[in-house]
C-alpha positions as CSV (number, residue, x, y, z in Angstrom):
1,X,-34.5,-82.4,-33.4
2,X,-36.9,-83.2,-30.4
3,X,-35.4,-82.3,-27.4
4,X,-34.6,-85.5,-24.7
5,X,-37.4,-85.7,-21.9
6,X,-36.0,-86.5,-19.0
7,X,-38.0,-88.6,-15.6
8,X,-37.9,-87.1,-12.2
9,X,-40.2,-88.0,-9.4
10,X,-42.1,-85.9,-6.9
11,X,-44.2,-87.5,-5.4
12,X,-47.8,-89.2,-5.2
13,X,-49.8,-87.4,-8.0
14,X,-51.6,-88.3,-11.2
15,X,-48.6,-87.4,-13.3
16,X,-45.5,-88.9,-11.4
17,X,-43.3,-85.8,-14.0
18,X,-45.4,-82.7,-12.5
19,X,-44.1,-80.5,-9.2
20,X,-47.2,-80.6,-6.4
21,X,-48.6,-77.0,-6.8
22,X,-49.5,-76.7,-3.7
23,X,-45.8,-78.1,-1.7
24,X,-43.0,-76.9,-2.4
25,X,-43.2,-73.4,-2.8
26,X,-42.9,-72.6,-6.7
27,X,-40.4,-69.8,-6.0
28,X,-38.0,-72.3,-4.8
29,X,-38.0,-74.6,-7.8
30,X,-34.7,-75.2,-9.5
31,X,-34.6,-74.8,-13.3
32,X,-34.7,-79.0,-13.4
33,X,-37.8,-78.8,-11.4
34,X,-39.5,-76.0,-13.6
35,X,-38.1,-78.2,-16.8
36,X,-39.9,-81.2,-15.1
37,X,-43.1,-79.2,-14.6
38,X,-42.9,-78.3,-18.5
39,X,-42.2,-81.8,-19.8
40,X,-45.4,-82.9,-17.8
41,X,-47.4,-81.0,-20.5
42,X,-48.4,-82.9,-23.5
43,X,-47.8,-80.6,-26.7
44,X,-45.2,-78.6,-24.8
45,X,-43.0,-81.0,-23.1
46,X,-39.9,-80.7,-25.7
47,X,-39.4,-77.0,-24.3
48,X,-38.6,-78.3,-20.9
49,X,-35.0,-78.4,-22.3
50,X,-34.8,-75.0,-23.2
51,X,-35.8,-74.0,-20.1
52,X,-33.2,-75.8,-18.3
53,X,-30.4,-74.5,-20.8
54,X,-31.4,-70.7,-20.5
55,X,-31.6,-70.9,-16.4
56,X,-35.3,-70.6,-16.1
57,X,-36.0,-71.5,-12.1
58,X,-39.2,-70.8,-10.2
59,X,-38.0,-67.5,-9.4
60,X,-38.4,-65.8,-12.5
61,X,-40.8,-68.8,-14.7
62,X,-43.8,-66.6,-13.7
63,X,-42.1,-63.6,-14.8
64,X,-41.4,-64.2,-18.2
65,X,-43.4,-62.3,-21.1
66,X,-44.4,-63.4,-24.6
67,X,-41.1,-61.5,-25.8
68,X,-39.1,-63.5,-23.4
69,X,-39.8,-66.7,-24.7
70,X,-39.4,-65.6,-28.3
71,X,-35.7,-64.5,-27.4
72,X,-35.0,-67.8,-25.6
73,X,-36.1,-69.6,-29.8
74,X,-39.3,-70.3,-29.6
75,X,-41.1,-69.3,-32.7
76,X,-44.5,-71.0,-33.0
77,X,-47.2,-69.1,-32.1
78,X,-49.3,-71.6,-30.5
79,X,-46.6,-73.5,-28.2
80,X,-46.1,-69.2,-27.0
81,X,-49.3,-69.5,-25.9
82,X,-49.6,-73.0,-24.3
83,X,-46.2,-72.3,-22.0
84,X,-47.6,-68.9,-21.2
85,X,-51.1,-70.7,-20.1
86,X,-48.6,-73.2,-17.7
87,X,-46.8,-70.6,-16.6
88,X,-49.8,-68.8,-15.3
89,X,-50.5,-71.8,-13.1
90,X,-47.5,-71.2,-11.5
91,X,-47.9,-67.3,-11.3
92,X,-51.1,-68.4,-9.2
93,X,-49.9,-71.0,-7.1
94,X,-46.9,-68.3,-6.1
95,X,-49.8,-66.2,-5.3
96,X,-51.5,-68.6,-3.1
97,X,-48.4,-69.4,-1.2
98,X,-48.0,-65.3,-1.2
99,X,-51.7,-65.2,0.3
100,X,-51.3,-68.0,3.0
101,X,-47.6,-66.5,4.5
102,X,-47.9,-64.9,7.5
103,X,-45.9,-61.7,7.5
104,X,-46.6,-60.9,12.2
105,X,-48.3,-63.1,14.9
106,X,-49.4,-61.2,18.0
107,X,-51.7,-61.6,20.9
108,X,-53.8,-59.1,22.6
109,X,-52.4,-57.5,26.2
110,X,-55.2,-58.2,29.0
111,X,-53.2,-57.4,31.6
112,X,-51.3,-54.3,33.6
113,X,-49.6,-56.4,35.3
114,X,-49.6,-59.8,37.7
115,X,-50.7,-58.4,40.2
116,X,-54.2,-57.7,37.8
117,X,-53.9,-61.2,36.0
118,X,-53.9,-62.5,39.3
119,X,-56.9,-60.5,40.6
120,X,-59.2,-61.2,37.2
121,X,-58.3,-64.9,37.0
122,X,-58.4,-65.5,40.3
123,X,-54.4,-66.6,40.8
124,X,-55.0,-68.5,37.4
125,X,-58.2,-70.6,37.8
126,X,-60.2,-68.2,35.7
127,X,-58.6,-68.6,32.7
128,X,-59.3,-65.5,30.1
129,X,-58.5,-66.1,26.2
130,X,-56.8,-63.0,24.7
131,X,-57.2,-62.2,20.9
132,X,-55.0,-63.6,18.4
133,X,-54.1,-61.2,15.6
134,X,-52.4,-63.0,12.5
135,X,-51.1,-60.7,9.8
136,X,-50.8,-61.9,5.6
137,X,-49.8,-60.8,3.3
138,X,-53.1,-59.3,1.9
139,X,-55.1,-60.1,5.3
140,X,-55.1,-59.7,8.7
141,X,-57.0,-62.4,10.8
142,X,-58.4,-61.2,14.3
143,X,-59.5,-64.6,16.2
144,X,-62.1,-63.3,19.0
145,X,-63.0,-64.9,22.3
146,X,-66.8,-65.9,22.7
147,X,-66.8,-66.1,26.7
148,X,-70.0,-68.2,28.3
149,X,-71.8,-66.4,30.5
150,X,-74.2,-67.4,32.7
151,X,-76.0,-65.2,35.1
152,X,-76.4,-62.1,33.5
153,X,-72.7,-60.8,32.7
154,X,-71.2,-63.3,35.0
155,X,-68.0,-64.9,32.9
156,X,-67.8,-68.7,33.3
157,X,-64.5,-70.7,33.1
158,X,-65.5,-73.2,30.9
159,X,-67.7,-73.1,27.5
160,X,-65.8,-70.4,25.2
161,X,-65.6,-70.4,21.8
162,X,-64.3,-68.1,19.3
163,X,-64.9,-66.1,16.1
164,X,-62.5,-65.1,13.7
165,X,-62.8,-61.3,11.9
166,X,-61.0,-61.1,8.3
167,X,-60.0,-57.8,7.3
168,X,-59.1,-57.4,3.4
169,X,-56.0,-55.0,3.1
170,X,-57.2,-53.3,0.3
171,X,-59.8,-52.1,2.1
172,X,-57.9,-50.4,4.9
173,X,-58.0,-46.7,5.1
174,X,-55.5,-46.3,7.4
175,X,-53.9,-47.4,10.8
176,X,-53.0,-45.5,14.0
177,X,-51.9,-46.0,17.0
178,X,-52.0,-44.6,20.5
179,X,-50.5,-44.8,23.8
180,X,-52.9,-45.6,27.3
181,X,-51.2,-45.9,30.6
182,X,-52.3,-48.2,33.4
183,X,-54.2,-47.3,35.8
184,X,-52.6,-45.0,38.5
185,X,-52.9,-47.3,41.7
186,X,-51.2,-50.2,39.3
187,X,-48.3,-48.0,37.7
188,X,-47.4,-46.9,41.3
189,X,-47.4,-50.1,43.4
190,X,-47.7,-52.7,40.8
191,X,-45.3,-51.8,38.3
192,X,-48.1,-52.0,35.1
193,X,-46.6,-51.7,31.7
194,X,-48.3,-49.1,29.0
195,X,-50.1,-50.3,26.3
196,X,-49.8,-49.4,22.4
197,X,-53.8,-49.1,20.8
198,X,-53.3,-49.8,17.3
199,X,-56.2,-48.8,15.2
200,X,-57.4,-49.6,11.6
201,X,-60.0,-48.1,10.4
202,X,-61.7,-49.6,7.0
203,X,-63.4,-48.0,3.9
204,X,-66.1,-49.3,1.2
205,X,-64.3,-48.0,-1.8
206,X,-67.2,-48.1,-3.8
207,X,-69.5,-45.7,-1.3
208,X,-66.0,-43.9,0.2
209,X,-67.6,-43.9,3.3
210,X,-65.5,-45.8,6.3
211,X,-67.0,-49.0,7.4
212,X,-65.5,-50.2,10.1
213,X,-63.0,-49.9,13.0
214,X,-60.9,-52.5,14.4
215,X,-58.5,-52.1,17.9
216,X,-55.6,-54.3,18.1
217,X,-54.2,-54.3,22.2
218,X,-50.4,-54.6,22.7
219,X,-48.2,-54.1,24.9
220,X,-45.9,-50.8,24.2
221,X,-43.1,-51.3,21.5
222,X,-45.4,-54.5,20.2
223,X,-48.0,-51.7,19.0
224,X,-45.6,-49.8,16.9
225,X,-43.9,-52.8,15.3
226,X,-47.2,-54.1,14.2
227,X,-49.0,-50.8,13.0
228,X,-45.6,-50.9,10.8
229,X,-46.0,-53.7,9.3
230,X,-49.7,-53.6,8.7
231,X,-49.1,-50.3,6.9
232,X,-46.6,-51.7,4.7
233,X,-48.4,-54.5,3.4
234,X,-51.7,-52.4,2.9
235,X,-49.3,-49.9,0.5
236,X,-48.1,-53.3,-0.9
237,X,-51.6,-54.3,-1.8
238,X,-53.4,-51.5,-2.4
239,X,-50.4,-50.5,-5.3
240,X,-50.9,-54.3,-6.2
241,X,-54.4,-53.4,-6.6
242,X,-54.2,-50.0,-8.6
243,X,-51.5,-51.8,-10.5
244,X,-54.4,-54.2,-11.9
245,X,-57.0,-52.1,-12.4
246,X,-54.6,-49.9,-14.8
247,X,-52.6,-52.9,-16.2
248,X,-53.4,-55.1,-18.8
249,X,-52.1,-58.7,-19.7
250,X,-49.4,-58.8,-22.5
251,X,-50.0,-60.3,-25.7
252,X,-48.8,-62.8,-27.7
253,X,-46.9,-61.2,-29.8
254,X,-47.6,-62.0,-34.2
């Protein structure tokens, strides 16, 4: 018998049954919510039950294999294929929210110390942007100050505007990092802080030749947290990558 379809709303949306994709993160869905989401499709909507029964949530939904749903009794071919299609919309959305977390937040160190903010801003009414670095999970964002200048090299206070420099994870070769000390009149009377240089240096993986190089400036102990981090999530992606250009999508199984 035709299992009961139950009514749960979510909000402003063309289908009043259906999750928003892009709100609440997909992960997070309960096993009601991810029955709700499979109700909201037409020829599929009496498995939303069986979902529910079996503990299906949004943590594992875009996990599940051909094999899986024939274990949980579902034996036509076709309705395989259709919840395997909605479920793939979910393994993308999961993605996207994946893609859009930011993983570290940092800003670049201009200064030695007060002493030299105070001497190149003139006590404060010079104002200098520092770079914003944003790490994702398969991204890192470097937001870079446009100063204008009038004058030659002379550095107005007023009139800046930035640029933003995406670097693709995948495509990082490797990340360093090194030490520079102030300079010795401001260690000595000034009491500058050391900065970390963390570098990342990029590669066209279809030449093997590196492309680019890109300088992040912290202040020390901010430099070695964030080289860490960046190197984790370029092995993350770059397995992630190998992973899908060996892998293969499974098949329904006949």
């Amino acid at each position: 018998p035709q299992q009961p379809i139950l009514t749960m709303p979510f909000g402003p949306h063309k289908n009043s049954h259906t999750p928003l994709l892009s709100g609440k993160g997909v992960e997070s869905w309960s096993s009601d919510e991810v029955a709700y989401y499979l109700q909201s499709k037409e020829k599929i909507a009496n498995y939303g039950a069986v979902f529910r029964t079996h503990g299906i949530d949004g943590s594992v939904a875009h996990r599940l294999t051909d094999k899986d749903l024939e274990s949980m009794g579902i034996k036509m071919i076709g309705d395989r294929h259709r919840i395997l299609e909605a479920l793939e919309d979910l393994k993308s959305a999961k993605e996207q929210n994946d893609r859009e977390k930011v993983v570290w937040v940092g800003q670049e160190e201009l200064y030695w110390s007060w002493f030299d903010w105070c001497r190149r801003t003139w006590f404060g009414l010079c104002r200098e942007d520092r770079e914003g670095y944003t790490l994702r999970f398969n991204y890192l964002d470097i937001q870079r100050p446009k100063y204008n200048r009038c004058c030659g090299s002379f550095k107005c206070c007023f009139g800046h505007s930035y640029s933003i420099d995406t670097i693709d994870l995948c495509n990082v070769d490797d990340v360093d990092i090194y030490g520079v000390s102030p300079p010795f009149f401001l260690e000595c009377f000034c009491c500058a802080n050391s900065r970390e240089y963390v570098q990342i240096n990029t590669r066209n993986h279809e030449t093997h030749h590196r492309e680019d190089m890109k300088i992040l400036k912290l202040r020390k102990g901010i430099g070695m947290e964030a080289k860490r981090k960046i190197q984790n999530q370029v092995e993350v992606m770059q397995t992630m990558e190998r992973g899908t250009t060996c892998g293969g999508n499974s098949s329904v199984r006949h």
